[in-house]
C-alpha positions, 0 to 999 in steps of 0.5 A: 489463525495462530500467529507464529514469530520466526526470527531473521537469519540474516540479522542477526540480534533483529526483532523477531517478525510475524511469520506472515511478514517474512521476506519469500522469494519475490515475483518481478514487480509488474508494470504500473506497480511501485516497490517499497521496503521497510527500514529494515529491509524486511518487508517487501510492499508491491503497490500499484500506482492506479486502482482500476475502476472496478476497484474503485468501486469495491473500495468505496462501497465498503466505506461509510459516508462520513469517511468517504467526505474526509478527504485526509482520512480518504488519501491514507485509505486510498494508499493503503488500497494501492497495495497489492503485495506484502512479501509476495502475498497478494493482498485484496483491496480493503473492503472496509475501515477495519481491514485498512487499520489492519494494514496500516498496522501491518506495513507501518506508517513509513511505507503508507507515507511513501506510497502516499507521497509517490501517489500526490507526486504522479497527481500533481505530474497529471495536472500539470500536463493536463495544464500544459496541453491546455495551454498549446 
Protein backbone atom coordinates (compact mmCIF):
# COMPACT_ATOMS: atom_id res chain seq x y z
CA UNK A 1 0.00 0.00 0.00
CA UNK A 2 1.57 3.28 -0.95
CA UNK A 3 1.92 5.87 1.84
CA UNK A 4 0.50 9.13 0.84
CA UNK A 5 1.29 12.69 2.97
CA UNK A 6 -1.47 15.51 2.82
CA UNK A 7 -0.74 18.53 4.45
CA UNK A 8 -3.23 19.98 7.31
CA UNK A 9 -5.22 23.15 6.29
CA UNK A 10 -6.15 23.89 9.36
CA UNK A 11 -2.40 24.52 10.66
CA UNK A 12 -0.99 26.10 8.61
CA UNK A 13 3.09 25.63 8.47
CA UNK A 14 2.25 22.07 10.25
CA UNK A 15 4.35 18.82 9.66
CA UNK A 16 2.69 16.99 6.71
CA UNK A 17 0.90 13.57 8.37
CA UNK A 18 -0.03 10.22 6.64
CA UNK A 19 -3.10 10.20 4.90
CA UNK A 20 -4.15 7.36 6.91
CA UNK A 21 -3.93 9.71 9.99
CA UNK A 22 -6.14 12.45 9.00
CA UNK A 23 -8.61 13.65 11.07
CA UNK A 24 -12.38 12.68 9.16
CA UNK A 25 -15.52 13.33 10.48
CA UNK A 26 -16.08 11.20 13.77
CA UNK A 27 -18.74 9.08 14.93
CA UNK A 28 -19.86 9.75 18.90
CA UNK A 29 -17.64 7.83 21.13
CA UNK A 30 -19.64 4.67 22.57
CA UNK A 31 -20.33 4.19 25.84
CA UNK A 32 -17.50 2.11 27.65
CA UNK A 33 -14.91 4.06 25.32
CA UNK A 34 -12.41 6.93 26.14
CA UNK A 35 -11.37 9.71 23.67
CA UNK A 36 -7.84 10.74 23.10
CA UNK A 37 -6.30 13.29 20.88
CA UNK A 38 -2.58 13.97 20.06
CA UNK A 39 -0.91 17.50 21.00
CA UNK A 40 -1.55 18.61 17.87
CA UNK A 41 -5.01 17.89 18.03
CA UNK A 42 -4.69 15.79 15.06
CA UNK A 43 -5.11 12.27 15.75
CA UNK A 44 -8.17 11.12 17.19
CA UNK A 45 -7.92 7.51 19.28
CA UNK A 46 -11.19 5.90 20.41
CA UNK A 47 -10.04 3.42 23.31
CA UNK A 48 -12.39 1.10 25.12
CA UNK A 49 -12.05 1.10 28.73
CA UNK A 50 -12.64 -2.95 29.06
CA UNK A 51 -11.62 -5.58 26.37
CA UNK A 52 -14.51 -8.30 26.19
CA UNK A 53 -13.31 -11.92 26.82
CA UNK A 54 -13.30 -13.14 23.61
CA UNK A 55 -10.97 -10.46 22.96
CA UNK A 56 -8.87 -11.30 25.57
CA UNK A 57 -8.61 -14.30 24.13
CA UNK A 58 -7.58 -13.17 20.72
CA UNK A 59 -5.12 -11.17 22.12
CA UNK A 60 -3.28 -13.28 24.17
CA UNK A 61 -2.98 -16.30 21.59
CA UNK A 62 -1.11 -14.16 19.39
CA UNK A 63 1.57 -13.43 22.16
CA UNK A 64 4.46 -15.38 22.70
CA UNK A 65 4.98 -16.96 26.32
CA UNK A 66 8.09 -14.71 27.47
CA UNK A 67 6.10 -11.74 26.53
CA UNK A 68 2.87 -12.75 28.19
CA UNK A 69 5.35 -13.12 31.79
CA UNK A 70 6.26 -9.33 31.40
CA UNK A 71 4.07 -7.73 33.13
CA UNK A 72 5.62 -3.90 32.04
CA UNK A 73 5.74 -5.13 28.44
CA UNK A 74 2.09 -6.63 28.80
CA UNK A 75 0.36 -3.51 30.65
CA UNK A 76 1.75 -1.38 27.26
CA UNK A 77 0.49 -4.04 25.09
CA UNK A 78 -2.74 -4.26 27.04
CA UNK A 79 -3.20 -0.17 26.26
CA UNK A 80 -2.59 -0.44 22.75
CA UNK A 81 -5.22 -3.21 22.42
CA UNK A 82 -7.91 -0.81 24.04
CA UNK A 83 -8.02 1.01 21.24
CA UNK A 84 -10.56 0.68 18.79
CA UNK A 85 -10.44 3.74 16.50
CA UNK A 86 -7.75 5.92 15.15
CA UNK A 87 -9.64 8.87 13.08
CA UNK A 88 -12.78 7.19 12.86
CA UNK A 89 -11.11 3.94 11.37
CA UNK A 90 -12.05 1.08 13.26
CA UNK A 91 -8.67 -0.88 14.33
CA UNK A 92 -8.82 -4.68 15.37
CA UNK A 93 -7.22 -5.93 18.19
CA UNK A 94 -3.34 -6.61 17.63
CA UNK A 95 -2.92 -10.37 16.72
CA UNK A 96 0.83 -10.34 17.72
CA UNK A 97 3.90 -8.10 18.99
CA UNK A 98 4.33 -6.69 15.29
CA UNK A 99 0.91 -5.22 14.72
CA UNK A 100 1.24 -3.66 18.57
CA UNK A 101 4.87 -1.89 17.65
CA UNK A 102 3.02 -0.79 14.38
CA UNK A 103 0.50 1.09 16.60
CA UNK A 104 2.41 2.33 19.22
CA UNK A 105 4.23 3.89 16.24
CA UNK A 106 1.27 4.90 14.73
CA UNK A 107 -0.37 7.16 17.70
CA UNK A 108 2.70 7.75 19.70
CA UNK A 109 3.83 7.32 23.41
CA UNK A 110 1.90 10.32 24.44
CA UNK A 111 -1.66 8.67 23.79
CA UNK A 112 -0.35 4.97 24.85
CA UNK A 113 0.63 6.77 28.45
CA UNK A 114 -2.65 8.36 28.89
CA UNK A 115 -4.68 5.20 27.82
CA UNK A 116 -2.23 3.32 30.30
CA UNK A 117 -2.62 5.71 33.14
CA UNK A 118 -6.59 5.94 32.41
CA UNK A 119 -6.40 1.88 32.27
CA UNK A 120 -4.53 1.78 36.30
CA UNK A 121 -6.54 4.82 37.65
CA UNK A 122 -10.04 2.41 36.92
CA UNK A 123 -7.76 -0.94 38.24
CA UNK A 124 -6.99 0.44 41.07
CA UNK A 125 -11.00 2.49 41.66
CA UNK A 126 -12.19 -1.62 41.22
CA UNK A 127 -9.78 -2.56 43.98
CA UNK A 128 -10.50 -0.26 46.19
CA UNK A 129 -14.45 -0.81 46.29
CA UNK A 130 -13.82 -4.22 46.06
CA UNK A 131 -12.14 -3.40 49.68
CA UNK A 132 -14.70 -1.45 50.68
CA UNK A 133 -17.46 -3.86 50.21
CA UNK A 134 -15.37 -6.30 51.80
CA UNK A 135 -15.21 -4.52 54.62
CA UNK A 136 -19.16 -3.63 55.13
Amino acid sequence: MARVTIEDPAAPGAAPMAAEDAPRTQAPVPAGWDEYRDAGGRMVVHAARRLGVRERMHFYRGLPAERQANPLWMQLAMAVACIRRVNGEPVPVPEGEREIEAMIGRVGDDIIDRINAANLARIEAEFAEIEARAKN
